[in-house]
C-alpha positions as CSV (number, residue, x, y, z in Angstrom):
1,X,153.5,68.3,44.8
2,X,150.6,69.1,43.2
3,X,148.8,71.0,46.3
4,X,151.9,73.3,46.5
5,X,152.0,74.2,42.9
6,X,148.0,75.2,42.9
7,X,149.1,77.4,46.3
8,X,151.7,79.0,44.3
9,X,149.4,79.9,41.3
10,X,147.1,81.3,44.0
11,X,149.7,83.5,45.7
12,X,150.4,85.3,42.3
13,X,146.9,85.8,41.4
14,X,146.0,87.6,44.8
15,X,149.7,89.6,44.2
16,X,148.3,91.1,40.8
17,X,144.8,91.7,42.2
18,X,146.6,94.2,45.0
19,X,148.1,95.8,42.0
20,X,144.7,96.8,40.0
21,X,142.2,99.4,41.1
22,X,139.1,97.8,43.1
23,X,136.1,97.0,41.1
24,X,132.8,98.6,41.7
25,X,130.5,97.5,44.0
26,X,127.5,95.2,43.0
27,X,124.6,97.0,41.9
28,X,121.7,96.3,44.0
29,X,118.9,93.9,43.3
30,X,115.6,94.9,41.9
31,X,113.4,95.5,44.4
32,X,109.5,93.4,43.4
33,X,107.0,95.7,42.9
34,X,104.4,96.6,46.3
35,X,101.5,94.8,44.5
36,X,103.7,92.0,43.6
37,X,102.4,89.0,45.8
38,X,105.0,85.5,46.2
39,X,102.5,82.5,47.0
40,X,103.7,80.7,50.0
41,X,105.0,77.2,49.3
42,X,101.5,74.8,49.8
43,X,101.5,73.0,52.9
44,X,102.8,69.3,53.6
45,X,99.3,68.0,53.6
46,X,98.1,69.4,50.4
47,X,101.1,67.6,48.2
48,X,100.5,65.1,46.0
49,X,100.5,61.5,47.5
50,X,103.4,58.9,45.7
51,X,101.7,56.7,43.3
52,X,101.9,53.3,45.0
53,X,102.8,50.0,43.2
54,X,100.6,47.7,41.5
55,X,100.5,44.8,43.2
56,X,101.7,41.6,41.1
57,X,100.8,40.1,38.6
58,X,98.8,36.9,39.7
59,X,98.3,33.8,37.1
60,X,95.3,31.0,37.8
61,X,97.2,27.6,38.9
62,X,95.2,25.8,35.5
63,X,93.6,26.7,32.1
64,X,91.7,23.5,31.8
65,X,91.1,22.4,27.8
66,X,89.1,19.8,26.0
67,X,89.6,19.3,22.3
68,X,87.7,17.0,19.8
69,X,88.5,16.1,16.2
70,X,85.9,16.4,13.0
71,X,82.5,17.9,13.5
72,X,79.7,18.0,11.4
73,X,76.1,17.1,12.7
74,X,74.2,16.5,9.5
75,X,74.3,18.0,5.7
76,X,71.4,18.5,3.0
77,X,74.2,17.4,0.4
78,X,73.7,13.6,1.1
79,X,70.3,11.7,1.0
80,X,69.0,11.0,4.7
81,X,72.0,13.4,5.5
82,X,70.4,14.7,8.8
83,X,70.0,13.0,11.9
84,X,66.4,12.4,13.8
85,X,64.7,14.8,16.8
86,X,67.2,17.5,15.3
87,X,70.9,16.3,16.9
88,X,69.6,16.6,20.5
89,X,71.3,12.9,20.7
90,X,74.1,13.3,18.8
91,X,76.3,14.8,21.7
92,X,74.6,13.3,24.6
93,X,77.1,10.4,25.4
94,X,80.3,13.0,25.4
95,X,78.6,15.6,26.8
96,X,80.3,14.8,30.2
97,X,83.7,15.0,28.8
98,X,83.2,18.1,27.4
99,X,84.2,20.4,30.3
100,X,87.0,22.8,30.4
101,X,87.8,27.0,30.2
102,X,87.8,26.1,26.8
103,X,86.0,23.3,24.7
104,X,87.8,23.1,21.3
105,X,86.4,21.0,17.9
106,X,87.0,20.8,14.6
107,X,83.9,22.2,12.4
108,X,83.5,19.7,9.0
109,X,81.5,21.8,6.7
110,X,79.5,25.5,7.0
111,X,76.2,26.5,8.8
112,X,73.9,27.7,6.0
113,X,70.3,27.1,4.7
114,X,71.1,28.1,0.9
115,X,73.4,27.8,-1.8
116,X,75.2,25.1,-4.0
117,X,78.5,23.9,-3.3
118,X,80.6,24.2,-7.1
119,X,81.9,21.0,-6.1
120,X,78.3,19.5,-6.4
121,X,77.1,20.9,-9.5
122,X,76.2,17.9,-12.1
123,X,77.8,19.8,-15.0
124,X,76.6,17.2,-17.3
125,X,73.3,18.3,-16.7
126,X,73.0,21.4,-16.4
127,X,74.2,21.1,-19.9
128,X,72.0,19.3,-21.0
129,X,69.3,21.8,-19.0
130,X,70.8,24.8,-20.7
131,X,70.5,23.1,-24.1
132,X,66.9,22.2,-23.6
133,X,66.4,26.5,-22.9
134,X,65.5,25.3,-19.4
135,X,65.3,28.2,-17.1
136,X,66.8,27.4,-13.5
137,X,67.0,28.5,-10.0
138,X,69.5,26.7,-8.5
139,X,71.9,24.9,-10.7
140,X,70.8,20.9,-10.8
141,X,73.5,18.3,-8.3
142,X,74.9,15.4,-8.0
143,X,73.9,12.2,-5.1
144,X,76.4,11.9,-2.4
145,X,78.4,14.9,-3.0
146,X,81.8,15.6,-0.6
147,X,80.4,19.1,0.3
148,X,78.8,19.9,3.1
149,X,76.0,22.5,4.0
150,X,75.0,21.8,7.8
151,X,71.4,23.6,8.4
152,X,71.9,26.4,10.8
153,X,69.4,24.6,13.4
154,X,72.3,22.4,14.4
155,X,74.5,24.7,15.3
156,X,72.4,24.8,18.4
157,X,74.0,21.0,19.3
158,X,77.1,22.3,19.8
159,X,76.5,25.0,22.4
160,X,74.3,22.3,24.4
161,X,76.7,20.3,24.7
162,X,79.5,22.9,26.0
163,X,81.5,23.8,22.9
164,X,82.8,27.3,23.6
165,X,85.4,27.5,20.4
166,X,85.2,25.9,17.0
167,X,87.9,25.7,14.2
168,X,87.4,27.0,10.8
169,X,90.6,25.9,9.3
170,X,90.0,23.4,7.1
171,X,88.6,22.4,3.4
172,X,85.2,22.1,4.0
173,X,85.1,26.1,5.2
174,X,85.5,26.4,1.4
175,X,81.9,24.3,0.9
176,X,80.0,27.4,-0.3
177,X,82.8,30.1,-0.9
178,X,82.8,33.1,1.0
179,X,78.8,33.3,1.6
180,X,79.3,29.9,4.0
181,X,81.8,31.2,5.7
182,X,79.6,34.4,6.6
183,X,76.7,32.4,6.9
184,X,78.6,30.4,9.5
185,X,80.8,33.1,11.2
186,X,77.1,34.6,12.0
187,X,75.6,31.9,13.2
188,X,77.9,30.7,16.1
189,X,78.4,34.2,17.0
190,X,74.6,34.0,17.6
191,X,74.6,31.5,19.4
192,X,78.2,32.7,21.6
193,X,80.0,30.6,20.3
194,X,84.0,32.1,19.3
195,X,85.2,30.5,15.5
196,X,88.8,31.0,14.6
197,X,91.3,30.1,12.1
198,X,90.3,32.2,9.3
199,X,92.9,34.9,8.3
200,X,92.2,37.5,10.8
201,X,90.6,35.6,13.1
202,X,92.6,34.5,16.4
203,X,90.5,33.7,19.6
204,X,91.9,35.6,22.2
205,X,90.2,35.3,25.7
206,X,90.6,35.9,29.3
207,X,90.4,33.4,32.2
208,X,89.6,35.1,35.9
209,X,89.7,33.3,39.2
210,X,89.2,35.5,42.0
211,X,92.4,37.9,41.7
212,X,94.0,35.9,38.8
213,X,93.9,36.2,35.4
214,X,95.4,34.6,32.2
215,X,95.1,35.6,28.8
216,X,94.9,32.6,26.2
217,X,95.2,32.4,22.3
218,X,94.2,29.8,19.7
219,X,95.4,29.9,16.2
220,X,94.1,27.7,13.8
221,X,96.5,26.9,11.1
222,X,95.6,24.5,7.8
223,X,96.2,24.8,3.6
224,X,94.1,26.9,2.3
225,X,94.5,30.8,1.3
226,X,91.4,31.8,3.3
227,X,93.1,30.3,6.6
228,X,96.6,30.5,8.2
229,X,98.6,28.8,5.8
230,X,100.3,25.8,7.9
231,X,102.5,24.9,4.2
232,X,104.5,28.1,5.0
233,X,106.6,27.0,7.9
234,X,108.4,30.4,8.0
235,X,105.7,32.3,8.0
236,X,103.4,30.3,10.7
237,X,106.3,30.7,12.6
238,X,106.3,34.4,13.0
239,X,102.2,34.8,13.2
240,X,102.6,32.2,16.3
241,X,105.9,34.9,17.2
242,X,103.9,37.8,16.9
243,X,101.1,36.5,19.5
244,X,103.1,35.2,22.0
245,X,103.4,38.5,23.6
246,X,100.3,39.3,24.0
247,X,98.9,36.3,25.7
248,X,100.3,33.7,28.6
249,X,99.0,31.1,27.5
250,X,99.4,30.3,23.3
251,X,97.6,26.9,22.1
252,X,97.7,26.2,17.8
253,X,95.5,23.7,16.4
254,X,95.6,22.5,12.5
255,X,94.0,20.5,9.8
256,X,96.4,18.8,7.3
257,X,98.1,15.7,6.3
258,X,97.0,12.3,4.5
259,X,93.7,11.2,5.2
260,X,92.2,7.3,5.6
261,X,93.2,4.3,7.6
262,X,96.7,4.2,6.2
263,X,97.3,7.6,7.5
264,X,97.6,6.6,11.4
265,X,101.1,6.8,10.9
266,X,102.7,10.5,11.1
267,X,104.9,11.2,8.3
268,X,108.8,12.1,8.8
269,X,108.3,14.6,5.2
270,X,105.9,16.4,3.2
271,X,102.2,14.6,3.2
272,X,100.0,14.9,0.6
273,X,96.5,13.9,-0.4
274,X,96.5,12.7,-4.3
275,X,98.6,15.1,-6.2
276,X,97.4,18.2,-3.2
277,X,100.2,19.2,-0.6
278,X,99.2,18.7,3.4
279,X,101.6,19.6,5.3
280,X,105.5,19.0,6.6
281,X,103.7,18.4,10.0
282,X,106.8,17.0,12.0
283,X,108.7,19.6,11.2
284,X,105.6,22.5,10.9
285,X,104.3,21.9,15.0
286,X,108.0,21.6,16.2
287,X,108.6,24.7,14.5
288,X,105.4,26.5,16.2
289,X,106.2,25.1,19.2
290,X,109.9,26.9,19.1
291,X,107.9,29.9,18.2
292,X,106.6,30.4,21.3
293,X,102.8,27.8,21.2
294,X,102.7,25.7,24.8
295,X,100.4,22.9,22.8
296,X,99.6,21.7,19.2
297,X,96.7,19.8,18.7
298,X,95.6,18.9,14.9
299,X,93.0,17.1,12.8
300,X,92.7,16.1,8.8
301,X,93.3,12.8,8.5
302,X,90.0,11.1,9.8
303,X,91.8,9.3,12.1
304,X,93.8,9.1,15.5
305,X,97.4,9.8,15.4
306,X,100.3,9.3,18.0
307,X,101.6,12.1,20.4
308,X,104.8,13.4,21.2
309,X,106.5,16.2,23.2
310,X,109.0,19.1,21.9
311,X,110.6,21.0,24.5
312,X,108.1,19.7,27.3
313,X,104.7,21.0,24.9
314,X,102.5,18.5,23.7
315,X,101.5,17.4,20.3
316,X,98.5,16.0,19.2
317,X,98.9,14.8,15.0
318,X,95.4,14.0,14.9
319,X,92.2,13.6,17.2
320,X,89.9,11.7,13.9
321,X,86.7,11.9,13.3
322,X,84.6,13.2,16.3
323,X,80.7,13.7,15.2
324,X,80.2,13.0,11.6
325,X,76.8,12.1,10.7
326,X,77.1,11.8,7.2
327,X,79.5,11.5,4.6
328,X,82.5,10.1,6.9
329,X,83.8,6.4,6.6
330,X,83.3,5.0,9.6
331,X,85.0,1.9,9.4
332,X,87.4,0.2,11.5
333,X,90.3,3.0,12.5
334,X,88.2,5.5,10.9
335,X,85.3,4.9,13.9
336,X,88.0,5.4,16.6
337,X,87.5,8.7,18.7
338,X,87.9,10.1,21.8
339,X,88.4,13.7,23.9
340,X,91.5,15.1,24.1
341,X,91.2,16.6,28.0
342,X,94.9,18.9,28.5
343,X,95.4,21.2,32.0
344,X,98.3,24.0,31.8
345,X,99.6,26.4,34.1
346,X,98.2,29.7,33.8
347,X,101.4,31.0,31.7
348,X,101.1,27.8,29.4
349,X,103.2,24.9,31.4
350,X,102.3,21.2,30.9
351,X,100.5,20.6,33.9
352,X,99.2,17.1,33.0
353,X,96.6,15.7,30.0
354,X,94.1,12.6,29.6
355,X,92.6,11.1,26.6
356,X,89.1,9.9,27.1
357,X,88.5,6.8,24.2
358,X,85.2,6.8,22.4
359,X,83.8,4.9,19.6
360,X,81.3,7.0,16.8
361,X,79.0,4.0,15.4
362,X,77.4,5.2,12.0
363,X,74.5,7.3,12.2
364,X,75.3,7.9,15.9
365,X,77.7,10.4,17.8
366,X,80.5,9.3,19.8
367,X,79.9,7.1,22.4
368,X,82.1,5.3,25.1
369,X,84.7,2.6,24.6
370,X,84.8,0.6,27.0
371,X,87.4,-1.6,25.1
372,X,89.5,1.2,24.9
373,X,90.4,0.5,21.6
374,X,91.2,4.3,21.0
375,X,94.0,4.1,24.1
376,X,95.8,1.4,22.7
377,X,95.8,2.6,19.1
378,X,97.0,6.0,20.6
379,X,99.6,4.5,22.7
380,X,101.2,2.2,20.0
381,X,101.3,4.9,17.3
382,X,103.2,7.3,19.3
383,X,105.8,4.5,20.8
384,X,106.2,3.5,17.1
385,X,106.5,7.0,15.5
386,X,108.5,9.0,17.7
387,X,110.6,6.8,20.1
388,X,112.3,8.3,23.2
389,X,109.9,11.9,22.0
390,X,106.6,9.8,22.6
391,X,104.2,10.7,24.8
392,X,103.6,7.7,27.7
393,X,100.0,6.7,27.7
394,X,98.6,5.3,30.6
395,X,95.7,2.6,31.2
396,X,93.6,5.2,32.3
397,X,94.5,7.4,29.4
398,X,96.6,10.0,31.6
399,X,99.6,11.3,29.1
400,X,102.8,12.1,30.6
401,X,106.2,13.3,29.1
402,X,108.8,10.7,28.2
């Protein structure tokens, strides 16, 4: 039907067309000017050629890790508070665990060869100095103070022995204000060594093996205003967030919670040292982990805590005390160390992770334990404190999923 009626409306249109005069004819087309030239089309060969595809992307199999807890190799704030023939034996004994793409500690204290901690100023006496109309260069301090100013000569130590990456965020980056923390940030970039964890500063760096390539991120996180702030869970949340696209492989390390041999256990709340706030931690490194980081490894309480997984990543609550010369109860739990050795895909999958046991003796760097008194305090905290989440710790040390 609807064919015929179109032909019928075409019938009547040529009928009237009959009926009109006939139009003119088309005027002609301009004609191009003689000195007008038309470039021939370019030949086949002169074309340009397609843009070919990149080839894909290609990841390393591993990103091999090692991480340490608390470091500080000697300080001018205690008496006798720096160790004989300059360190050079201080990392000796760990040295061959200390291997990896990356080789991760926890850096007690600031590199500097000048200035007074405030927290070590006798106030009493100076005073009393002031008083007497006693002119001074350097304010007068007290014995045995809990600051600690590490002489930049020892910074040397940790290269040696195959640190590539050192954590600032903690208290003791606060020892001499913001001069220490220059002082320091200078010194191990001296030396090529890569600090982070100070607000600004996220280590971001590449891994290459033949045609692969991964790109890996460390964020250090603890509770102070100069660091990344670990007591705002919201907020770490999006800085870990706001990395994760730019890297493939996203590890967050942190310095909190309660601190002494009481503190092996991992809280299920808020922590706190004294009246001073530490650190949700449970919830804080789940939280980071959801936010996109494939490991948490933290520090802050002087001593080993257990290990769990969330959503298949590792987390380490605390590695303890690592190489503390001076100032650093040694004790019992407190002398219990070790190296934390993790292997991940190259985009940030649990590949597999050991924990090598070590014992620091005061006065003396770690050295090995050959009770492996470090495994089983490891393996019973983490049974105890997170159940069917813990992480299964074997003879050997090797850490599996549940």
């Amino acid at each position: 039907m609807t064919l015929h009626r179109w032909a019928g409306l075409t019938a009547l249109a040529l009928g009237a067309a009959c009926a009109r005069p006939a139009p003119p004819p088309p005027a002609p087309e301009p004609v191009a000017a003689a000195d007008t030239v038309v470039p021939p089309p370019p030949p086949p060969d002169t074309l340009p050629a397609p843009v070919p595809e990149p080839p894909p992307r290609l990841w390393p199999a591993s990103i091999t890790m090692a991480f340490t807890g608390d470091i500080n190799l000697g300080t001018t704030t205690y008496p006798d508070g720096l160790p004989p023939d300059s360190g050079r034996g201080l990392l000796t004994a760990a040295r061959p665990h200390l291997s990896g793409d990356f080789v991760v500690g926890n850096l007690e204290g600031v590199f500097a060869d000048s200035g007074v901690s405030e927290k070590c100023i006798d106030r009493e006496a100076l005073r009393r100095l002031r008083r007497q109309g006693r002119e001074l260069e350097e304010p007068p301090v007290r014995a045995n103070c809990y600051a600690f100013r590490t002489p930049t000569f020892l910074a040397a130590r940790l290269q040696e022995a195959g640190f590539t990456h050192l954590n600032l965020a903690n208290n003791h980056s606060g020892d001499l204000g913001p001069a220490g923390r220059t002082s320091t940030l200078g010194v191990l970039d001296s030396l090529g060594l890569s600090p982070y964890g100070l607000i600004g500063s996220i280590a971001i760096d590449t891994v290459m093996r033949g045609d692969s390539m991964s790109v890996v991120g460390l964020i250090g996180f603890t509770t102070y205003g100069f660091a990344y702030n670990l007591l705002d869970i919201e907020r770490s949340a999006a800085v870990v967030d706001s990395i994760r696209p730019q890297v493939d492989v996203l590890v967050v390390t942190f310095h909190g919670g309660g601190e002494g041999a009481a503190a092996v256990r991992t809280g299920t709340g808020p922590e706190f040292l004294g009246k001073e706030p530490r650190g949700d931690l449970r919830r804080w490194a789940r939280a980071v982990i959801d936010a996109g980081a494939d490991a948490v490894v933290g520090h802050g309480p002087h001593v080993l805590r257990g290990i769990e997984f969330h959503r298949g990543r590792p987390i380490a609550y605390s590695l303890g005390n690592f190489a503390t010369y001076r100032g650093f109860n040694l004790q019992g739990v407190r002398g219990l160390t070790g190296v934390l050795q993790v292997e991940l895909s190259g985009r940030g999958e649990f590949v597999g992770a050991r924990f090598v046991p070590m014992l620091q003796p005061p006065r003396q760097g770690p050295v090995p334990d050959a009770g492996a008194a470090a495994l089983d305090l490891l393996r019973r905290l983490s049974a105890e404190d997170f159940g069917p989440a813990a992480a299964r710790i074997t003879e050997d040390g090797r850490i599996l999923p549940p």
